[in-house]
C-alpha positions as CSV (number, residue, x, y, z in Angstrom):
1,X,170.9,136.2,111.7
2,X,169.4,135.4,108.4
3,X,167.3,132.8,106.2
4,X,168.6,130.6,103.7
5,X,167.7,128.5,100.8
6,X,169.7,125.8,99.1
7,X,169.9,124.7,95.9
8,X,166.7,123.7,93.5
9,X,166.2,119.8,93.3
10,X,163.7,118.3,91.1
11,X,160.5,116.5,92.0
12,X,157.7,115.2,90.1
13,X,158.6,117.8,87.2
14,X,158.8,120.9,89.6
15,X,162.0,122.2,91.0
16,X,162.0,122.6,94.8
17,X,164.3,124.4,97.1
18,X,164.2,124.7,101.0
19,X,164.0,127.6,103.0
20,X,166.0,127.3,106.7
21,X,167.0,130.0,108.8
22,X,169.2,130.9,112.1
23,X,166.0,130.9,113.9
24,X,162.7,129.8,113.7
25,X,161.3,133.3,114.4
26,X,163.5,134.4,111.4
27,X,161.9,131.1,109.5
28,X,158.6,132.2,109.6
29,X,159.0,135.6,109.1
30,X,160.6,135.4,105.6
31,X,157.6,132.6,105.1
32,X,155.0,134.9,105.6
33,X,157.1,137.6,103.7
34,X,156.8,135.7,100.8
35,X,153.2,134.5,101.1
36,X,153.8,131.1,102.6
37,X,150.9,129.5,104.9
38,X,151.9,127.9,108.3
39,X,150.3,124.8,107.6
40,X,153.4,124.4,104.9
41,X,156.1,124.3,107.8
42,X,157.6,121.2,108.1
43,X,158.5,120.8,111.9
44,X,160.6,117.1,111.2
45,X,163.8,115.8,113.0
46,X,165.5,116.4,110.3
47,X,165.5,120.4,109.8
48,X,162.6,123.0,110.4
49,X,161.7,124.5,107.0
50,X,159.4,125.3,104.1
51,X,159.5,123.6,101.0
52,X,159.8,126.5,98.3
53,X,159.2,126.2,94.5
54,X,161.6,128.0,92.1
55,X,159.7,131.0,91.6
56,X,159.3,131.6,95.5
57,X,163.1,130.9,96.0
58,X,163.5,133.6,94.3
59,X,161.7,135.9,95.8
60,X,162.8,134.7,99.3
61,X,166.5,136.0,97.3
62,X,164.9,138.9,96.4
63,X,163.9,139.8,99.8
64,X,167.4,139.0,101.4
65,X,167.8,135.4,101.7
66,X,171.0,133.8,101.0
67,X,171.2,131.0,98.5
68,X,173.6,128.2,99.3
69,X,175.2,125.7,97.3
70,X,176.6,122.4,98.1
71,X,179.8,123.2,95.7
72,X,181.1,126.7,96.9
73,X,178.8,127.0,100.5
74,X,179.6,123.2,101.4
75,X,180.6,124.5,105.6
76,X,178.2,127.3,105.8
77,X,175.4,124.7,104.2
78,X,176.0,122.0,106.9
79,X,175.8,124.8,109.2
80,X,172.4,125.6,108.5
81,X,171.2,122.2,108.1
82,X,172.2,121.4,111.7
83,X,170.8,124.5,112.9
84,X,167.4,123.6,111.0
85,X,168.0,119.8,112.5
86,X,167.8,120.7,115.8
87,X,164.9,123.3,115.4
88,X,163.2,120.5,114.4
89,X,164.0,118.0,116.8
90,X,162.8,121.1,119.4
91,X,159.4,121.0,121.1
92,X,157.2,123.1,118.5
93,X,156.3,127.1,118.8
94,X,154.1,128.5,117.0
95,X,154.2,129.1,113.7
């Protein structure tokens, strides 16, 4: 079981990564390990997870989650995104 975050994208002149995880328990724990607020889960259709900015990646890294990349994680990275998918598309626990 672990957390995961993928790669940094850029959005309105911030870079952005996502957090997922193997379960939502797991989810929410590395969240509040790294000082995230429940209100900033995204519980969507199309993956569970927190939106992370770069400096909170890397401290979700720091504390054991693995970073992904679409060039050498490409299996592993659909993996988690269809794990996040249908966490999202579950009835919602609490955060």
């Amino acid at each position: 079981m672990a957390a995961y975050v993928d790669e940094l994208w850029l959005r309105n002149g911030r870079r952005w990564a996502h957090l997922m995880a193997d379960t939502t328990g797991e989810l929410h724990a590395m969240a509040r390990a790294i000082g995230l607020p429940s209100r900033a889960y995204h519980h969507l259709p199309s993956g569970a997870h927190y939106d992370l900015d770069a400096p909170l990646r890397d401290r979700a890294i720091e504390l054991g989650a693995i970073a992904l990349t679409r060039r050498d994680d490409r299996a592993r990275l659909h993996q988690v995104i269809a794990t996040a998918r249908a966490q999202g598309r579950a009835p919602r626990g609490p955060a």
